[in-house]
C-alpha positions as CSV (number, residue, x, y, z in Angstrom):
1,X,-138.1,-75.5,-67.9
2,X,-140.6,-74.1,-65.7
3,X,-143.6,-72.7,-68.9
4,X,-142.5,-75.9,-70.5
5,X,-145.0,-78.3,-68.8
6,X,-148.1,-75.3,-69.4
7,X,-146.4,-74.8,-72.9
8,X,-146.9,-78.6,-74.0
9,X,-150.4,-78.7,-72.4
10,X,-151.6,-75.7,-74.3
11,X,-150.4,-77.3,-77.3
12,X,-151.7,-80.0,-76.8
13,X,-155.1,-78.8,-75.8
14,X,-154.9,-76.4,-79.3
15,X,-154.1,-78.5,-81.8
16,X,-157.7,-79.9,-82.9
17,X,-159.1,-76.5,-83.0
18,X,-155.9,-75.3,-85.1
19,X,-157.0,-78.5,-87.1
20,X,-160.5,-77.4,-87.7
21,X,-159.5,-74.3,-88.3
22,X,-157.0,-75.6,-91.2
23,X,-159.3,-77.7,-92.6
24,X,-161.6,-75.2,-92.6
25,X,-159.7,-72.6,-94.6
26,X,-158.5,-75.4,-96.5
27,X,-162.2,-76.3,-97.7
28,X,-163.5,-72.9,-98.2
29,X,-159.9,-71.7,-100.7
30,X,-161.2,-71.4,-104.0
31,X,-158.5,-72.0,-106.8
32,X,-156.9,-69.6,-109.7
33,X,-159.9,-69.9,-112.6
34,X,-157.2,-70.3,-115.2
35,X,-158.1,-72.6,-118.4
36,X,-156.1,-75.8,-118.6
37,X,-154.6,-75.1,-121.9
38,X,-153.0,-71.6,-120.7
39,X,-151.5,-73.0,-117.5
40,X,-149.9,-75.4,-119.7
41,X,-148.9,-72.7,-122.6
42,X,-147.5,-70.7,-119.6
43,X,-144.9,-73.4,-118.9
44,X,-142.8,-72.6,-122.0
45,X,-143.2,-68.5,-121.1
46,X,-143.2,-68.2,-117.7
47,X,-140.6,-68.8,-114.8
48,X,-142.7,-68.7,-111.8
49,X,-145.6,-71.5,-113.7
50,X,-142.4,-73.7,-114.0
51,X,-141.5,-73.3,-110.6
52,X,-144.6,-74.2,-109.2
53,X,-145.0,-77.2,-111.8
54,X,-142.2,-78.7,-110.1
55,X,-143.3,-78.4,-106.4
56,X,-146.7,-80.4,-107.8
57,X,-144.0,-83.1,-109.0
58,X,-142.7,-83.0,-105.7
59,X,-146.0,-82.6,-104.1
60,X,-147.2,-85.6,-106.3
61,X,-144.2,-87.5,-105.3
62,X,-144.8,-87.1,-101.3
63,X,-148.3,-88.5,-101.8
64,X,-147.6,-91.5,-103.8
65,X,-144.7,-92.1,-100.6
66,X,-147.2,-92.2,-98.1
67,X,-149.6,-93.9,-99.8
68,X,-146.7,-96.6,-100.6
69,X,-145.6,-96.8,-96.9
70,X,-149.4,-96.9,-95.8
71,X,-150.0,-100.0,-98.8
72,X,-146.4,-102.0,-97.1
73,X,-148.1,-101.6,-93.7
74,X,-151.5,-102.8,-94.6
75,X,-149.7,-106.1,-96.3
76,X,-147.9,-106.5,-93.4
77,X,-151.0,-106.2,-91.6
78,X,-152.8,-108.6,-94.1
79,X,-149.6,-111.0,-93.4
80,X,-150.4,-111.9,-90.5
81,X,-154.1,-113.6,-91.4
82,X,-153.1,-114.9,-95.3
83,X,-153.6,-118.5,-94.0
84,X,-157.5,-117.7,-93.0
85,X,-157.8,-115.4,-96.2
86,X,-156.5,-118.4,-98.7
87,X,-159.0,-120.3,-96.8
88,X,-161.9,-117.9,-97.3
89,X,-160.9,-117.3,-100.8
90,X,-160.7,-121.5,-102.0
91,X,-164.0,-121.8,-100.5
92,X,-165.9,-120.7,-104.0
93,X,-164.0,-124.4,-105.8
94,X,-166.6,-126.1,-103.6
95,X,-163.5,-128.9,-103.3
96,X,-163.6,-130.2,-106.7
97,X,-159.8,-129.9,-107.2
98,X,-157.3,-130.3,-104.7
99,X,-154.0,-127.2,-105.1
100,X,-151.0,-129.0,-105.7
101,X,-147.5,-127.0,-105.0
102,X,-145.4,-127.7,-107.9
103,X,-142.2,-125.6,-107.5
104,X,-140.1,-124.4,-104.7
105,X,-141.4,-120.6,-104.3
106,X,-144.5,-121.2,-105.3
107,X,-146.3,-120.7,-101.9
108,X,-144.4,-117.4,-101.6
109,X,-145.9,-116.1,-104.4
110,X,-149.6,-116.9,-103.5
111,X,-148.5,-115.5,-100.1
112,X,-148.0,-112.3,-101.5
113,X,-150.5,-112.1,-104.1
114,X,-153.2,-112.6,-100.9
115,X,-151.3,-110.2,-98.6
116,X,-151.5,-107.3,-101.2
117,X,-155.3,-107.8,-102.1
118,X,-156.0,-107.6,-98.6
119,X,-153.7,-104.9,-98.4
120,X,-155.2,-102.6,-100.9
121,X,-158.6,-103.4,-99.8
122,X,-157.6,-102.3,-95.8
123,X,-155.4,-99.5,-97.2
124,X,-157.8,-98.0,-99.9
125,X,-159.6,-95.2,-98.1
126,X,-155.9,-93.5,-96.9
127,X,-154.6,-93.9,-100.6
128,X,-158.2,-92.5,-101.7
129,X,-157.8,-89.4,-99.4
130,X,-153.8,-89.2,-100.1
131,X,-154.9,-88.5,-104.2
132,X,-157.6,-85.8,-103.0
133,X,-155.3,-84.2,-100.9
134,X,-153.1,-84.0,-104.0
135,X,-156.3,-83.1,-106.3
136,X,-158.1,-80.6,-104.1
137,X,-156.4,-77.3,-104.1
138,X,-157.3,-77.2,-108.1
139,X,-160.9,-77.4,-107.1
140,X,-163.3,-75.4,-106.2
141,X,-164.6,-75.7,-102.5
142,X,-168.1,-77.5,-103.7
143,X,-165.9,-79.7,-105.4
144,X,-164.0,-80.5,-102.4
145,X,-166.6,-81.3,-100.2
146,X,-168.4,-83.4,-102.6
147,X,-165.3,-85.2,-103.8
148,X,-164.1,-85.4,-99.4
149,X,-167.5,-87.8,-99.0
150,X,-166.2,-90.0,-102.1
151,X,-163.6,-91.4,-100.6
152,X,-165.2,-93.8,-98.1
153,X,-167.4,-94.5,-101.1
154,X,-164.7,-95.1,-103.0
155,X,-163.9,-98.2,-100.4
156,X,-167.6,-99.1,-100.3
157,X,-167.3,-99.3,-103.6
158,X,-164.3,-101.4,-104.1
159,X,-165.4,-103.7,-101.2
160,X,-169.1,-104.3,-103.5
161,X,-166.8,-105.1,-106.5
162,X,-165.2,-108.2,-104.1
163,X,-168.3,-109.1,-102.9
164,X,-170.2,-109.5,-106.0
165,X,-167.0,-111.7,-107.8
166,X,-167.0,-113.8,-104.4
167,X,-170.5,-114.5,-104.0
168,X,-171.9,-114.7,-107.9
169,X,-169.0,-115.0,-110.3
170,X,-166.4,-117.3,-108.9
171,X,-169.0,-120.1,-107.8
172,X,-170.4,-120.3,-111.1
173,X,-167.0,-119.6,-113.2
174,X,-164.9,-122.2,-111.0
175,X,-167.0,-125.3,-111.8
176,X,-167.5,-124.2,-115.1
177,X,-163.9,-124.6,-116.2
178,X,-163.3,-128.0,-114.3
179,X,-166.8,-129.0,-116.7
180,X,-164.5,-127.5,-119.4
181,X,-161.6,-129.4,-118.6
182,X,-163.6,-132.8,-118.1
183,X,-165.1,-132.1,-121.5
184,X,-161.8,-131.7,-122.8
185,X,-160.3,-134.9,-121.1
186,X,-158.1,-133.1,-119.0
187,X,-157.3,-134.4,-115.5
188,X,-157.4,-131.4,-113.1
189,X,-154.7,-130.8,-111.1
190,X,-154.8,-126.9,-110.4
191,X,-151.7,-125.0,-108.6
192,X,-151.5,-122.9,-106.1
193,X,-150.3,-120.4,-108.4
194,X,-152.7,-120.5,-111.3
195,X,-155.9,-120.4,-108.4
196,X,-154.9,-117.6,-106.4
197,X,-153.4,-115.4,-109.6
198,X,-157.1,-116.1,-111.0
199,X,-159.4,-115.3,-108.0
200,X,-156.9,-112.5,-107.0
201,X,-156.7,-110.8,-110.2
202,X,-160.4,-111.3,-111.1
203,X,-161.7,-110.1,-107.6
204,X,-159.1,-106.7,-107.9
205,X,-160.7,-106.3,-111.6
206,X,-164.1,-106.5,-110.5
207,X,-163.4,-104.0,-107.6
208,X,-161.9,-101.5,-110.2
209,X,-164.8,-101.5,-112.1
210,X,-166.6,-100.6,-109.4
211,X,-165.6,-97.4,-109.0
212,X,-166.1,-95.9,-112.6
213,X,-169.5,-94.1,-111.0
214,X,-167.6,-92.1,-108.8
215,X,-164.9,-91.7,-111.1
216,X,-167.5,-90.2,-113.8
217,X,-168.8,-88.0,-111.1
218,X,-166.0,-86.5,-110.3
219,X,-164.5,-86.1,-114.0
220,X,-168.3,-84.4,-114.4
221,X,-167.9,-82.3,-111.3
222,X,-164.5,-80.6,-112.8
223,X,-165.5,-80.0,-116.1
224,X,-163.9,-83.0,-118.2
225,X,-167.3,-84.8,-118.9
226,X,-170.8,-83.9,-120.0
227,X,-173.5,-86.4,-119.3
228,X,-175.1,-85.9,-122.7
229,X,-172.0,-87.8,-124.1
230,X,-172.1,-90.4,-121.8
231,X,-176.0,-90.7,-122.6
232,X,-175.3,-90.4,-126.6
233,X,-172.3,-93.1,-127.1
234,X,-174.3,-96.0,-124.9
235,X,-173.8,-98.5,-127.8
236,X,-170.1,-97.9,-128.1
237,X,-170.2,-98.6,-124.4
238,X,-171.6,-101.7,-124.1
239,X,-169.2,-102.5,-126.7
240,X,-166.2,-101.6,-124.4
241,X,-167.3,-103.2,-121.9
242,X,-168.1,-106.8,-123.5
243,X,-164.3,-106.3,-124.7
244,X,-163.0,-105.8,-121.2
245,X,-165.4,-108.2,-119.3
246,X,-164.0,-110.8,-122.6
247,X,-160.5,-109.7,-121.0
248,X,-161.2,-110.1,-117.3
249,X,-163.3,-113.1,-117.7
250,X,-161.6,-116.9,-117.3
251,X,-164.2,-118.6,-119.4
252,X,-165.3,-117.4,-122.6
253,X,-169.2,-119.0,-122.4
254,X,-171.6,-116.8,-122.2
255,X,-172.9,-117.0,-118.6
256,X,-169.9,-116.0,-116.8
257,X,-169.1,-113.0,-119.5
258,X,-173.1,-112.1,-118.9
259,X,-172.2,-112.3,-115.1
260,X,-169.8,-109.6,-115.5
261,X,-171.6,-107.5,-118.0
262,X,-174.8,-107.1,-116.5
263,X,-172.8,-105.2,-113.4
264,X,-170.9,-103.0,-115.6
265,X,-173.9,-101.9,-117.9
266,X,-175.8,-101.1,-114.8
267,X,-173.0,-99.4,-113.3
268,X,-172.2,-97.5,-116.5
269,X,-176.2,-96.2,-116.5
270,X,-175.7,-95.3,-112.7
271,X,-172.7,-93.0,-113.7
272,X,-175.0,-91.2,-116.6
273,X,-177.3,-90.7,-113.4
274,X,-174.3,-89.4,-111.0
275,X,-173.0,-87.2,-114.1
276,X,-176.7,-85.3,-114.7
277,X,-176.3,-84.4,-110.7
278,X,-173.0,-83.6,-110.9
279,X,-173.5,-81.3,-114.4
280,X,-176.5,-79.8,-112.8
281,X,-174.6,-78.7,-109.6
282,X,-172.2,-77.1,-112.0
283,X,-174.5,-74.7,-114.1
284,X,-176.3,-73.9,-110.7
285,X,-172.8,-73.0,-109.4
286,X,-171.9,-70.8,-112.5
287,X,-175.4,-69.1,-112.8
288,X,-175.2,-68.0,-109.3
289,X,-172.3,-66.4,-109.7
290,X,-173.2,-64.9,-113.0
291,X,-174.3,-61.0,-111.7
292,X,-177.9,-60.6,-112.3
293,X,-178.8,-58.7,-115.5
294,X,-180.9,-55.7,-113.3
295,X,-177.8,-54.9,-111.2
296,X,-175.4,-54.8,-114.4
297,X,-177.5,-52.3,-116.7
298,X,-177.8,-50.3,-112.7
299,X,-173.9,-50.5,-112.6
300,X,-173.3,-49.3,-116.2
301,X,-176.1,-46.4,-114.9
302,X,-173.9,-45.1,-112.3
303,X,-171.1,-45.5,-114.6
């Protein structure tokens, strides 16, 4: 009872230096240089590799937890200013159609659909770091570091992806199917529903696609892409993308599908730009460690 009090305080007082010192080691561990296929041929063979397979399930399991717990707390977060975020987000329709309820639940559902953009967006950077944490003890400690100053990138990212939608795709594809639907001799009466499921899901899209530079980078920085593929199959990626912006996209006339491709080509020549830094870093990486040619024919000398 009487070190307690001192015992706590010490404690206290040590823990962000036992912190930094964690992190530390933690950065600076450099992983098993085992090929991919022979960790995998070792499951069959080996009891130990099968053992420690399933404490990365379990490991893999604990992350996707918090980062579900961290996701129910930012929508309950997000909750509690839905009425100012469906405001925000009708703002692009410019008024031409009033949102009509039609069934019972219906408000509950755009409720939610708003809530859990907002959450993602709020919680993105803690789920980002949650799947590095899982990631980084297979990389090396370059890796680390590089791939540790992604993740608030990776919510820059995200963030540009809404912006962009907001500002230049929803006021121009919003108007253009109410012109569609006049055309047609519809009367518009949009719901609740419909709007939000469309804005929602086309904003979320658009924030996805966002983040294929630093996905490339980091696929590049571990081995699993070269940039001279990315650079060689630029055709059959334009091609992909004017199939998924086709997908994503509400109208199919060519100014909104142009809004979303232009974005995605540009992005997708920014990630051949990331990968050629990343690849570069690599063969620096494995060159310095390559023993220089002198001191090998003096080692086979003393040999």
């Amino acid at each position: 009872m009487i070190t307690f009090p001192f015992m706590l305080v010490f404690i206290i007082i040590a823990f962000p230096f036992r912190a930094i010192r964690k992190s530390y080691r933690f950065l600076n561990t450099e992983p098993d240089d085992r090929p991919i296929m022979d960790a995998f041929a070792s499951l069959a063979s080996e009891q130990q590799a099968r053992q420690s397979f399933v404490e990365h399930i379990e490991n893999l399991r604990s992350h996707l937890l918090r980062s579900m717990l961290a996701l129910i707390v930012g929508v309950a977060v997000s909750a509690i200013y839905t009425r100012q975020i469906s405001i925000f987000l009708i703002a692009p329709s410019n008024g031409l159609v009033p949102l009509t309820a039609i069934e019972v639940t219906e408000t509950i559902s755009v409720f939610m659909r708003i809530a859990l953009l907002a959450g993602i967006t709020i919680t993105l950077p803690f789920i980002a770091f949650e799947f590095w944490l899982f990631a980084a003890p297979g990389l090396t400690s370059r890796e680390k570091k590089f791939s540790l100053i992604g993740i608030p990138l990776t919510t820059l990212f995200f963030v540009g992806g809404l912006w962009f939608c907001y500002y230049y795709l929803l006021p121009t594809a919003i108007p253009a199917m109410d012109q569609i639907s006049k055309y047609m001799g519809f009367t518009n009466q949009w719901r609740p529903n419909s709007y939000f499921a469309f804005v929602t899901g086309l904003m979320f899209w658009m924030g996805v696609s966002f983040e294929f530079p630093l996905v490339i980078y980091f696929l590049t920085s571990i081995g699993f892409v070269k940039p001279g593929i990315l650079t060689e199959q630029w055709r059959l990626a334009i091609i992909i993308i004017a199939v998924f912006a086709a997908a994503i996209t509400p109208t199919v006339d060519p100014v909104n599908m142009g809004l979303v491709m232009l974005p995605m080509i540009l992005l997708y020549f920014i990630s051949i730009g990331l990968s050629y830094v990343a690849y570069a870093g690599r063969r620096r990486k494995a060159a310095s460690e390559m023993p220089d040619s002198g001191e090998q024919d003096q080692a086979e000398v003393q040999v």
